[in-house]
C-alpha positions in Angstrom: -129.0 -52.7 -82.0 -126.9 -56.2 -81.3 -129.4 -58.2 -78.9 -127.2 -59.5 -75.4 -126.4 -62.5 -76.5 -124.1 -60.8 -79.5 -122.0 -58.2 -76.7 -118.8 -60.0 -76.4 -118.4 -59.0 -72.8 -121.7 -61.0 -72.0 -121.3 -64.6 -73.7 -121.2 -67.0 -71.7 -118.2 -69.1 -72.9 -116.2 -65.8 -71.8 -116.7 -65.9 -67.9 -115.1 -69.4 -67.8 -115.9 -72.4 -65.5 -117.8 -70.8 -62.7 -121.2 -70.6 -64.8 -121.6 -73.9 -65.4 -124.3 -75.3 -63.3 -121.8 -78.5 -62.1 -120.1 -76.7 -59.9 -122.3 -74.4 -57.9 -124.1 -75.1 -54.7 -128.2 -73.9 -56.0 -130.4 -75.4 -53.1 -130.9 -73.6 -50.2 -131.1 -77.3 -48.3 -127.2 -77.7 -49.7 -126.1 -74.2 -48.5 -127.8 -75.7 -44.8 -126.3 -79.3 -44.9 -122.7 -78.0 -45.9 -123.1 -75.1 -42.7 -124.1 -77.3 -40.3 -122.2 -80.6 -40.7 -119.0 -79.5 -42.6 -115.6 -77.9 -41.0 -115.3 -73.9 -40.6 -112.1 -71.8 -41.3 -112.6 -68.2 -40.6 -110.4 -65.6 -42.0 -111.4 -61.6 -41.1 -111.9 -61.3 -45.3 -114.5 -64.5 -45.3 -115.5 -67.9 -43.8 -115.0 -71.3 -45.9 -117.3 -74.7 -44.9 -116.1 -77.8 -46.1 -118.1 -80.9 -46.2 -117.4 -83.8 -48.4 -120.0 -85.2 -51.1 -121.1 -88.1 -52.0 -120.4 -87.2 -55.8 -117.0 -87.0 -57.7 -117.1 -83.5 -58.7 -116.7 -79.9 -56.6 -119.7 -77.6 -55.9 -119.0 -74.0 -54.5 -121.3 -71.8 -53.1 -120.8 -68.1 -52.2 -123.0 -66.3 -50.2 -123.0 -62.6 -48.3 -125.2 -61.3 -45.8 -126.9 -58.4 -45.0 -124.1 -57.1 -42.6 -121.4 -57.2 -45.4 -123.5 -53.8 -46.5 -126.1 -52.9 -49.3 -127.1 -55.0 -52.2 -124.5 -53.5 -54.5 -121.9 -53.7 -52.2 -122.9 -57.5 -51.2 -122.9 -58.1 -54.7 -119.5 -56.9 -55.9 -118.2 -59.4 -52.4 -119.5 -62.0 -54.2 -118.1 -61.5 -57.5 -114.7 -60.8 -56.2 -115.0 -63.9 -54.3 -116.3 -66.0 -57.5 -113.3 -64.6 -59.7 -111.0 -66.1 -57.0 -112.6 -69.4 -57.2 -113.3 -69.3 -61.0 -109.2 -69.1 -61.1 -108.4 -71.9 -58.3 -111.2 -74.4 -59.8 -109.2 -76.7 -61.6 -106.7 -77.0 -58.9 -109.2 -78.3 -56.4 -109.7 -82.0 -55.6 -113.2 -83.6 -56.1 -115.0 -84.9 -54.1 -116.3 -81.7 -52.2 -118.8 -79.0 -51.2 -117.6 -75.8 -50.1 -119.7 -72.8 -48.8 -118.0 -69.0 -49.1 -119.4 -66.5 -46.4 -118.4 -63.0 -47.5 -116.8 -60.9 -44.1 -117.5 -56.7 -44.9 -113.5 -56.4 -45.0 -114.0 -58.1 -47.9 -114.7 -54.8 -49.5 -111.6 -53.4 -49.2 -108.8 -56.0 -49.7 -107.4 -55.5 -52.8 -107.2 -58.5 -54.7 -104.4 -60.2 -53.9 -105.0 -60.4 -50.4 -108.6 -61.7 -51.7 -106.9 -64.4 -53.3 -103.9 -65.3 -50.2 -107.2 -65.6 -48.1 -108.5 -68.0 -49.8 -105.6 -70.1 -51.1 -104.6 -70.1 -47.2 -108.1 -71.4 -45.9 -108.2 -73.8 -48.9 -104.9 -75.2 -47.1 -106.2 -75.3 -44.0 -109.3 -77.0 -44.6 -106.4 -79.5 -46.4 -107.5 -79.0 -49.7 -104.8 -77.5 -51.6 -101.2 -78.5 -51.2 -98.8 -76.3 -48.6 -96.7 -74.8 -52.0 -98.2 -71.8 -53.4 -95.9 -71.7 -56.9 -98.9 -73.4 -59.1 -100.9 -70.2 -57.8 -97.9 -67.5 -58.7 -98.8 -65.9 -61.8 -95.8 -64.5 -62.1 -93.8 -67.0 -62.9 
């Protein structure tokens, strides 16, 4: 039997960006500082907190509570929202710490909207330029 490390669907290289340790919020002293001194844009699918750092680089932190339902279901919000920030990574500017709150409608927006939620907060907070075509995958 292959041990985990030899299932293609688990390496590590696979997942992309997100897993590498640079750009995640880890301390629960960051997921504080960023909540109570950075700016808040609330959308009904999630809340975003921006605060700039003092480093060069971008750190993201996601984060669901209790109310967004059971473990499972608090889990698969946070995934969703980590694929939509593994994808917009790169097109962020440095230079910042960002905070994701999964909202329970979360749950049941396809991804798409997921994604439009995000890419719209991102602009509002001023982050991401007003033109969406960099983030069309269809063209």
């Amino acid at each position: 039997m292959p041990s985990g490390r030899s299932l293609p669907f688990i390496d590590f290289q696979w997942t992309g960006s997100w897993v590498k340790r640079k750009f995640r919020l880890r301390r629960t002293s960051d997921f504080k500082r960023v909540r109570q001194t950075g700016r808040v844009f609330t959308h009904p699918f999630l809340v975003l907190t921006v605060l700039p750092n003092e480093n060069s680089g971008i750190r993201i932190g996601i984060t669901a509570s209790k109310a967004v339902g059971s473990a499972v279901q608090r889990n698969r919000a946070k995934r969703r929202l980590r694929a939509v920030a593994d994808s917009m990574l790169s097109k962020l500017p440095a230079g910042w710490d960002m905070v994701l709150i999964a909202r329970k409608p979360v749950l049941t927006a396809d991804f798409v909207e997921l994604r439009e939620a995000v890419i719209g907060l991102m602009e509002r907070a001023g982050l991401l330029p007003e033109s969406r075509k960099e983030f069309d995958d269809r063209t």
